[in-house]
N, C-alpha and C positions, 0 to 999 in steps of 0.2 A: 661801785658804779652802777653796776645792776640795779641792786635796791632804789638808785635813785627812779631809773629808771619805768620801774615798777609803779613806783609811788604816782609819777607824772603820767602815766597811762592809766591808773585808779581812778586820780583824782579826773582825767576828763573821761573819764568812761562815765563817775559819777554825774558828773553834769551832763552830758548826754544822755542822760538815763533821767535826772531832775527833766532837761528840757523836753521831750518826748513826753513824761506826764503830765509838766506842767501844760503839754499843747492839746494834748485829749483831754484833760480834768476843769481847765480853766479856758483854754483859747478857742476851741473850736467849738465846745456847746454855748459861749457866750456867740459868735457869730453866728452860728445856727440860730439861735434864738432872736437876734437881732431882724435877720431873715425873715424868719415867720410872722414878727410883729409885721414887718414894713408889707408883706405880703398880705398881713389883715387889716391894714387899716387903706392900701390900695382897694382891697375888694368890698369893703364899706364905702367907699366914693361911690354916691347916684352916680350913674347915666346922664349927661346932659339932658334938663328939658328942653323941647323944642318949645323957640316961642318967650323963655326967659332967659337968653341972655347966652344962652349954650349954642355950643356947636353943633 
């Protein structure tokens, strides 16, 4: 009964240990990244001119 026991607590310790890498390796430097783009193509926007059409 133990043994079984063992085994059911491996196998989620494994996946919790997959899902933790998989969120540092894959998920969170793709949002970082995602971030930074949207942050450079905000700071590429001119300034309204005045006079064409801007606020």
């Amino acid at each position: 009964m133990y043994s079984e026991l063992w085994q059911f607590a491996s196998l989620l310790g494994f996946f919790a240990v997959a899902f933790v890498l998989w969120m540092w390796i894959v998920y969170l430097p793709g949002r970082t990244l995602e971030r930074w783009e949207d942050r450079r193509v905000e700071a590429r926007k001119e300034p309204p001119v005045p006079g064409k059409g801007g606020v």
